[in-house]
C-alpha positions in Angstrom: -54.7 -89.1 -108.1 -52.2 -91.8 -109.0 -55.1 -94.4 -109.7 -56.5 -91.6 -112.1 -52.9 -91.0 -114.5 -52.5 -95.1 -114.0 -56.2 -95.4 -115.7 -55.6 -92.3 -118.1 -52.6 -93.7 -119.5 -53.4 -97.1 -119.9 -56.5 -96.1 -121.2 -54.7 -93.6 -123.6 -52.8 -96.5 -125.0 -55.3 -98.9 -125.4 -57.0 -96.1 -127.7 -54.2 -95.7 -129.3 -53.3 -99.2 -130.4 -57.0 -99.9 -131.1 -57.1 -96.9 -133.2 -53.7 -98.3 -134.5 -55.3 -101.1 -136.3 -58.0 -98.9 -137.2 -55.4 -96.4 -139.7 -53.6 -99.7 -140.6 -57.1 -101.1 -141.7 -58.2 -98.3 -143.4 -54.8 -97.7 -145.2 -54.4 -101.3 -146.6 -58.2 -101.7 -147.2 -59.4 -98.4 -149.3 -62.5 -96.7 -148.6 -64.9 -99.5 -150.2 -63.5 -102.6 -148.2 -62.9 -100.5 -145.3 -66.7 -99.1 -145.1 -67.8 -102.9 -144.6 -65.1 -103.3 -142.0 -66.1 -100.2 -140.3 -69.9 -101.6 -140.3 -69.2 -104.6 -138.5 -67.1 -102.9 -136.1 -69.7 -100.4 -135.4 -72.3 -104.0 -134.7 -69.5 -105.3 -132.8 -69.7 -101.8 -130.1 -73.4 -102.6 -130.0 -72.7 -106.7 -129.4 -69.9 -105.3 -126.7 -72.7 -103.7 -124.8 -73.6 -106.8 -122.4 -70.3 -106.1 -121.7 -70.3 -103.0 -120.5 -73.9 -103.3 -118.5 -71.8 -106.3 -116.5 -69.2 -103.9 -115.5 -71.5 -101.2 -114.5 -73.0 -103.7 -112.8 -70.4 -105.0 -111.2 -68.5 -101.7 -110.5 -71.5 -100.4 -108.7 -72.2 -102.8 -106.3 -69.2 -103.3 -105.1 -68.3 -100.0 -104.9 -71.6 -99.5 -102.9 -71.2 -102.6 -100.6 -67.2 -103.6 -100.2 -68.1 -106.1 -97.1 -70.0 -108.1 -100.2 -67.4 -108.7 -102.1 -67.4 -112.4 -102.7 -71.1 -112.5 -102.6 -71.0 -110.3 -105.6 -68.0 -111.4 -107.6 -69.9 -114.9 -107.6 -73.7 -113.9 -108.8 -71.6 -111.1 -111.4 -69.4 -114.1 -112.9 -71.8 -116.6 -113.1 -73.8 -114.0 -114.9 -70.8 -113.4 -117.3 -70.2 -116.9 -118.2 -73.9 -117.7 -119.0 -74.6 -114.5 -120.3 -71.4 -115.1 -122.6 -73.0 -118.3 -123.8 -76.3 -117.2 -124.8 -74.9 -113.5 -126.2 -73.1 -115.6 -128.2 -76.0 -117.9 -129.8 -78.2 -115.1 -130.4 -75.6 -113.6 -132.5 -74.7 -116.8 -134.3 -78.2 -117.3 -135.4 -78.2 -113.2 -136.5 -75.5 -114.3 -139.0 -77.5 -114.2 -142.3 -79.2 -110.9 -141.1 -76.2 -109.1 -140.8 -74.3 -110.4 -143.6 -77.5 -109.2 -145.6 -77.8 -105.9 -143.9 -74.4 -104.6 -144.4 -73.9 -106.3 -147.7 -71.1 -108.1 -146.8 -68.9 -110.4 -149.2 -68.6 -113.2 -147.1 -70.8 -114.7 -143.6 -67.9 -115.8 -141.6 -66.9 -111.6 -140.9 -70.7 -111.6 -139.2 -70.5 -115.1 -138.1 -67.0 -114.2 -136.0 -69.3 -111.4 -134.1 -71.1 -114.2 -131.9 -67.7 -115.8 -131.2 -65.7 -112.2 -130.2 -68.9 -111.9 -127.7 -68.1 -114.7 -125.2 -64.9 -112.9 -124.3 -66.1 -109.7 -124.4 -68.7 -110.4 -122.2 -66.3 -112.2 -119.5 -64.2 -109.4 -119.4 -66.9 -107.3 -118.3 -67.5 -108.7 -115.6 -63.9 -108.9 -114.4 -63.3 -105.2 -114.9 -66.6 -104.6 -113.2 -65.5 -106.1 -109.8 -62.1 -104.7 -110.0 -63.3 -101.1 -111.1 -65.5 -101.4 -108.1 -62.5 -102.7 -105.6 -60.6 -99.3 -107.4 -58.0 -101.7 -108.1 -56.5 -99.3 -111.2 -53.6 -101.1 -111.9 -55.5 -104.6 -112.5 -57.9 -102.5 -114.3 -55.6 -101.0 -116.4 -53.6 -103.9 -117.3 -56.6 -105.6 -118.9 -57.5 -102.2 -120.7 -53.8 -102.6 -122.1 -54.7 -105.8 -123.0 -57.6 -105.1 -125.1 -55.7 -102.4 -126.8 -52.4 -104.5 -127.4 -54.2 -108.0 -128.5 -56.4 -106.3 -131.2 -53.4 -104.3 -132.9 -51.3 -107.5 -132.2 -53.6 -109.8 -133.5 -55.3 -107.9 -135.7 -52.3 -106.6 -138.0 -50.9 -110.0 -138.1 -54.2 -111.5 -139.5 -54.5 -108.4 -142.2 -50.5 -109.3 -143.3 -52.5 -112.9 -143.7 -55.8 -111.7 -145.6 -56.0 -108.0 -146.4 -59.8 -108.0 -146.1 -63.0 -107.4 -143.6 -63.0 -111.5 -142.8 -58.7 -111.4 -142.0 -59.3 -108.1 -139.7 -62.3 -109.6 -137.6 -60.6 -113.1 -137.1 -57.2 -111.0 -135.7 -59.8 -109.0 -133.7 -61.9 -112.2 -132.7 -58.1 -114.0 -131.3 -57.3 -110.5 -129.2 -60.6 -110.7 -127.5 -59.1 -113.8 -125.5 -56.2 -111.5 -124.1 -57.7 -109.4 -121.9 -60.0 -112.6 -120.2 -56.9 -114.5 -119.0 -55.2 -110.3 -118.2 -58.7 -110.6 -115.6 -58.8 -114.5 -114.4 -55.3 -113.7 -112.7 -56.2 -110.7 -111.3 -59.1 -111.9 -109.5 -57.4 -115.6 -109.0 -54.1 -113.8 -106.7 -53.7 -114.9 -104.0 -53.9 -112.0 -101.9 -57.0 -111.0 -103.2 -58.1 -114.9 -102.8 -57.5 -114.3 -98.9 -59.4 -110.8 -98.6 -61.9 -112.1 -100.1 -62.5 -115.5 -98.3 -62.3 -113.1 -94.8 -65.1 -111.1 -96.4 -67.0 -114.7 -96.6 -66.1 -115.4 -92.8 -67.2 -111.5 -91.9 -70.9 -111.8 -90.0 -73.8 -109.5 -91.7 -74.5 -106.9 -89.5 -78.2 -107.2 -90.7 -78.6 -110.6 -91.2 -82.3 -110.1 -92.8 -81.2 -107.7 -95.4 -79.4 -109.0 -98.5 -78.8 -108.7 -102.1 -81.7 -110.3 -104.2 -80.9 -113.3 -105.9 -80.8 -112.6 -109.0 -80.5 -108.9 -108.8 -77.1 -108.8 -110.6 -79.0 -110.3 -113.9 -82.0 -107.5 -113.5 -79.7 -104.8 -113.3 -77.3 -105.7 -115.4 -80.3 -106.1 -118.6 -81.3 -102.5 -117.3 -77.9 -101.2 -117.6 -77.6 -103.0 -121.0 -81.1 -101.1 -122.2 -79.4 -97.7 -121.1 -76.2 -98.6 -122.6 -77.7 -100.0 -125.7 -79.4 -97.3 -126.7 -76.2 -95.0 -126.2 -74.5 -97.3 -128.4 -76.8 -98.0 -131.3 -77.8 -94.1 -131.6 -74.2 -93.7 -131.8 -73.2 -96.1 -134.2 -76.6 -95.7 -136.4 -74.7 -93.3 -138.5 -72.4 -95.8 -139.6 -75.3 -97.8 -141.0 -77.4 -95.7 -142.4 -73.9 -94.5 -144.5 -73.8 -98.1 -145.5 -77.4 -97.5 -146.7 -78.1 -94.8 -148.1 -75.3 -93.6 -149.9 -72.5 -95.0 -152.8 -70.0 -97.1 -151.9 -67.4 -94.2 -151.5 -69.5 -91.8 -149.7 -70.1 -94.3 -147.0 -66.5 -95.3 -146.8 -65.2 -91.4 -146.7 -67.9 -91.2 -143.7 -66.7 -94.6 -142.1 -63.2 -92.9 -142.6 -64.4 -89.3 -140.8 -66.1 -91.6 -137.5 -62.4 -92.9 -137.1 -61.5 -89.3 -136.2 -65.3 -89.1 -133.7 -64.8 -92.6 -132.1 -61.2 -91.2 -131.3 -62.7 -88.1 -129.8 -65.2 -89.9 -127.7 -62.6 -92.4 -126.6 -59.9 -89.9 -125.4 -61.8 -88.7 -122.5 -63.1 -91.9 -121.3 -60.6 -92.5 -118.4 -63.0 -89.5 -116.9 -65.9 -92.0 -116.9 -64.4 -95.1 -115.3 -62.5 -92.5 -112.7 -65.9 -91.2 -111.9 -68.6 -93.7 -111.9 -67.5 -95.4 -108.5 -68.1 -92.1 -106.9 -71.2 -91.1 -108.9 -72.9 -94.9 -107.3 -71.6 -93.8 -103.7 -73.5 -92.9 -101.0 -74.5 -89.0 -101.1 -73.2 -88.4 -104.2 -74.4 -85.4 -105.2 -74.6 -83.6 -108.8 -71.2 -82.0 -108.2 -68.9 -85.2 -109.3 -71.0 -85.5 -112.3 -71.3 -81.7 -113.6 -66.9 -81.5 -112.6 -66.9 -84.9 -115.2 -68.9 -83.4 -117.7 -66.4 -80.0 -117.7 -63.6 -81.9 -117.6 -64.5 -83.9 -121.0 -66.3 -80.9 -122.7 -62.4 -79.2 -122.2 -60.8 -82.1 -123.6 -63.6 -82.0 -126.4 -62.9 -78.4 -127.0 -59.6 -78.6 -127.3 -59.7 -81.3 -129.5 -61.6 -79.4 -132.1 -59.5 -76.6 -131.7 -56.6 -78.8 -132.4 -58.0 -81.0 -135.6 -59.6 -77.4 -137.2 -55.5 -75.9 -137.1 -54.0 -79.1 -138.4 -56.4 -80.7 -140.7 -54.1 -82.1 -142.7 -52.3 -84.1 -140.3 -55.7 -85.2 -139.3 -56.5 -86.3 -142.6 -53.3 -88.6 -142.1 -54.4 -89.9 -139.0 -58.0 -91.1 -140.5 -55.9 -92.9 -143.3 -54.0 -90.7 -145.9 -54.7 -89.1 -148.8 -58.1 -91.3 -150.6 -60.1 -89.3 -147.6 -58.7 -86.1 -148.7 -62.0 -84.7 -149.9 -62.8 -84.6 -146.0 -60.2 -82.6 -144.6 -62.3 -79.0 -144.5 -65.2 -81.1 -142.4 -62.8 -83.0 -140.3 -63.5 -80.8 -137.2 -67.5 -81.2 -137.4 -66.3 -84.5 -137.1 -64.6 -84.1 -134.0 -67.1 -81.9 -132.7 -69.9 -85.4 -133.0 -67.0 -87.0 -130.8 -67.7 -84.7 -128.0 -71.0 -84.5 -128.0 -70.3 -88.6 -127.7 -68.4 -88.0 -125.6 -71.0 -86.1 -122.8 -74.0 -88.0 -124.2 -71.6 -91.4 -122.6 -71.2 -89.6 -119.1 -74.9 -88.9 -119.0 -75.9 -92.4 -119.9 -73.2 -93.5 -117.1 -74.5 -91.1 -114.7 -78.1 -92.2 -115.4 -77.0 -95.7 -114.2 -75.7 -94.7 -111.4 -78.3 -93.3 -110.4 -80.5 -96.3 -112.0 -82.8 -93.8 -113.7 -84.1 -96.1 -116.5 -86.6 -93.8 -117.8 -84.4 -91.1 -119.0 -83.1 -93.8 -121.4 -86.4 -93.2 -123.9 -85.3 -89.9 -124.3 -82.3 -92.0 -126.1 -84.2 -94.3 -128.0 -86.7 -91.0 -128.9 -83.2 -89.6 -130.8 -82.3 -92.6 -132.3 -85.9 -92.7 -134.0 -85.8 -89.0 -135.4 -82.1 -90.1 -136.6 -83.7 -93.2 -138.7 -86.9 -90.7 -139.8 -84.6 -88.3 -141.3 -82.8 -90.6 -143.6 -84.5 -90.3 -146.5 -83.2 -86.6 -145.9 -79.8 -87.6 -146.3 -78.0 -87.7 -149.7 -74.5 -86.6 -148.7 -71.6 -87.1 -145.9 -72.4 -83.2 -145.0 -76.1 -83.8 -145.2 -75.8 -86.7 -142.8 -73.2 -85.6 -140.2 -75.1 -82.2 -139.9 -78.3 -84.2 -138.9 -76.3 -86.7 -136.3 -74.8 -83.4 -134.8 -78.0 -81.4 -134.7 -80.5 -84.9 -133.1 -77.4 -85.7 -130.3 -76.9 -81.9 -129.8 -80.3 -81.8 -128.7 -80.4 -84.7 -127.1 -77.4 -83.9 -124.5 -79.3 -80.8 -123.9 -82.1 -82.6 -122.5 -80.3 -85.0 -120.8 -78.5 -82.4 -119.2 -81.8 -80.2 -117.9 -83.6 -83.3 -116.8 -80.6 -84.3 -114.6 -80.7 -80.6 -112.9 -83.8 -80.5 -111.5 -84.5 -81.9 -107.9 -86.7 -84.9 -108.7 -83.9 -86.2 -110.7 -81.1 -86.2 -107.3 -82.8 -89.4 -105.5 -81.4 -92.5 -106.9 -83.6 -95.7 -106.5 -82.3 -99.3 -106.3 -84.0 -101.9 -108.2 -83.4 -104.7 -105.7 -85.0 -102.9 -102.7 -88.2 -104.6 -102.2 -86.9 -107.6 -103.0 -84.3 -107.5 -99.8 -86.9 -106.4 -97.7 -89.0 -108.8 -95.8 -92.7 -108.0 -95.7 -92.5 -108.3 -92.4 -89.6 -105.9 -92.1 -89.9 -102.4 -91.2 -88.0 -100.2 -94.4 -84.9 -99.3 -93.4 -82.8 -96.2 -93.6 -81.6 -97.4 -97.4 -78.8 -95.3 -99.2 -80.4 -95.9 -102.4 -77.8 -94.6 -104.0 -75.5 -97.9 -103.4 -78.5 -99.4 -103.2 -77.9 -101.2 -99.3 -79.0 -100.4 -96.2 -76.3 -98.3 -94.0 -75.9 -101.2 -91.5 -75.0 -103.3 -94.4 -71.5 -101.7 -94.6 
């Protein structure tokens, strides 16, 4: 209970302060300027999901397999340093794409993506091991950190340059923070010791192991599921940029600050419940008490921007988004049904159930289809409610049904000699019982 408030309220502050800039951007931006900002940001969640695959990664093998600790902290950073490296060139060399595709003034706001990636992608990996460990209060601190270096950095570099290229070099310099908040968690000395007596600890199956390379394989699975999540989410954003005027995409840009605060305020439930969703006979229960606990948050939410919309109209940036304050709660309503479309993709890597993830990418195709539909900010939030409505509902009845409770572990066959009889695997942690 007190690792849950430790991870609830650092996690409530990091949204805050990120969110912070985000008002602060908007306010001294406008609605045009800020629309491009908003773009980039939106690539930059879809960039960050490497990121996020590491930690999943990392979270659920440890979590599954403590006695393996140091064996997978070193495959899950090596991973993250490389994977940093090469994230980073394949965004570099995307630079002229995306400065054309979101019709951006200037190259260096894309060309700052590839950089803010190495870090981004380090820190996954540290938060993935310590996640795993349930070591909150490391955990939190770097989820501080995140939250505190981009309001930090970010303000002082809008002060400098009021524009999309000042905000994402303040954004780019934060990303640093929460790397060296990680290297001394997993660098104290205590932990050091732990860890070097996990080294010393005999396997109690010496012909089972972890794969070599398994952390790499799952990690690009958990990438795919999280990817999707992420670019169906922030399609919207996009497709604003594209299809309508300048100041209907940046009132829209303006309403997502109000849906990416939604799905961000209940996602202490997530990182609280993923550990035990990739434990050994984890059941549905944990995942359906998750998915209650974020639709009440949701719900309340709603209730909450529908009787005060003109406070909320404040909080997405004052009075140029006024024309949005009678729609600001269908806004928030898209934040929740974020906000349960992110636990499903979470539980469906736990469970590493990668072919529930077309179902994602099958949404995201009917959202593109249907813009030449769209020719308004009502027009195109009613279609991103109704496709990720529909979605989550058949998310939700796929997960119910029996064939969907057996987890499977990519790394199985690989661990298992073929001379080997198969052993009694928890394929839900994805090691063999005498493992632990």
């Amino acid at each position: 209970m007190r690792g849950s408030a430790v991870i609830a309220v650092a996690m409530a502050v990091m949204n805050l302060t990120t969110y912070g800039f985000v008002i602060v951007s908007a306010r001294l931006l406008g609605p045009a300027e800020y629309g491009a900002l908003a773009a980039v940001m939106g690539l930059l969640l879809v960039v960050n999901v490497p990121s996020l695959g590491l930690q999943a990664t990392g979270a659920r093998r440890v979590s599954a397999a403590p006695d393996d600790l140091a064996e997978i902290e070193r495959e899950v950073m090596a991973t993250s340093y490389t994977g940093s490296l090469a994230l980073g060139v394949v965004v570099l060399a995307a630079t002229p794409l995306v400065t054309a595709v979101l019709n951006l003034d200037h190259w260096g706001a894309a060309a700052l993506l590839a950089v803010c990636a190495v870090p981004l992608s380090v820190m996954g990996g540290q938060a993935g091991i310590l996640q795993g460990e349930r070591r909150w209060g490391p955990l939190a601190a770097i989820y501080l950190s995140v939250g505190l270096g981009r309001i930090g950095f970010g303000m002082a570099a809008l002060v400098v340059r009021p524009d999309t290229l000042g905000a994402m070099t303040g954004v780019t310099v934060g990303a640093f923070l929460p790397v060296v908040v990680g290297w001394y968690a997993l660098r104290r000395p205590d932990r050091r010791a732990a860890t070097r007596a996990s080294q010393r600890r005999p396997p109690s199956s010496p012909g089972r192991r972890w794969a070599p390379g398994g952390v790499l394989r799952e990690t690009m699975h958990n990438s795919h599921a999280l990817l999707a999540f992420f670019a169906l989410s922030n399609a919207d954003v996009v497709i604003a940029r594209s299809t309508l005027s300048e100041h209907q995409a940046g009132l829209y840009a303006g309403g997502l600050i109000l849906t990416k605060a939604v799905l961000f305020l209940p996602q202490f439930v997530v990182v609280i419940a993923f550990p035990s969703m990739a434990r050994r006979g984890a059941g549905k229960q944990m995942h359906l008490v998750s998915l209650g606990a974020v639709l009440a948050i949701g719900a309340v939410t709603v209730a909450g921007v529908a009787a005060l919309s003109g406070l909320a109209v404040v909080f997405i940036g004052g009075p140029e988004y006024a024309e949005l304050q009678s729609r600001l709660w269908a806004f928030a309503v898209l934040g929740t049904l974020l906000a349960l479309l992110q636990l499903m993709i979470y539980n469906i890597v736990a469970r590493q159930r990668q072919r529930a993830v077309l179902m994602v990418w099958a949404a995201l195709a009917v959202l593109v289809l249907a813009t030449p539909l769209v020719g308004s900010v009502t027009g195109l939030l009613s279609v991103v409610v109704g496709v990720d409505t529909v979605l989550f509902l058949a998310l939700l009845v796929r997960s119910l049904t029996p064939s969907y409770g057996g987890p499977t572990d990519p790394d199985l066959e690989d661990r298992v000699g073929p001379d080997e009889p198969s052993p009694d695997v928890d394929t839900q942690a994805g090691v063999a019982p005498t493992e632990r």
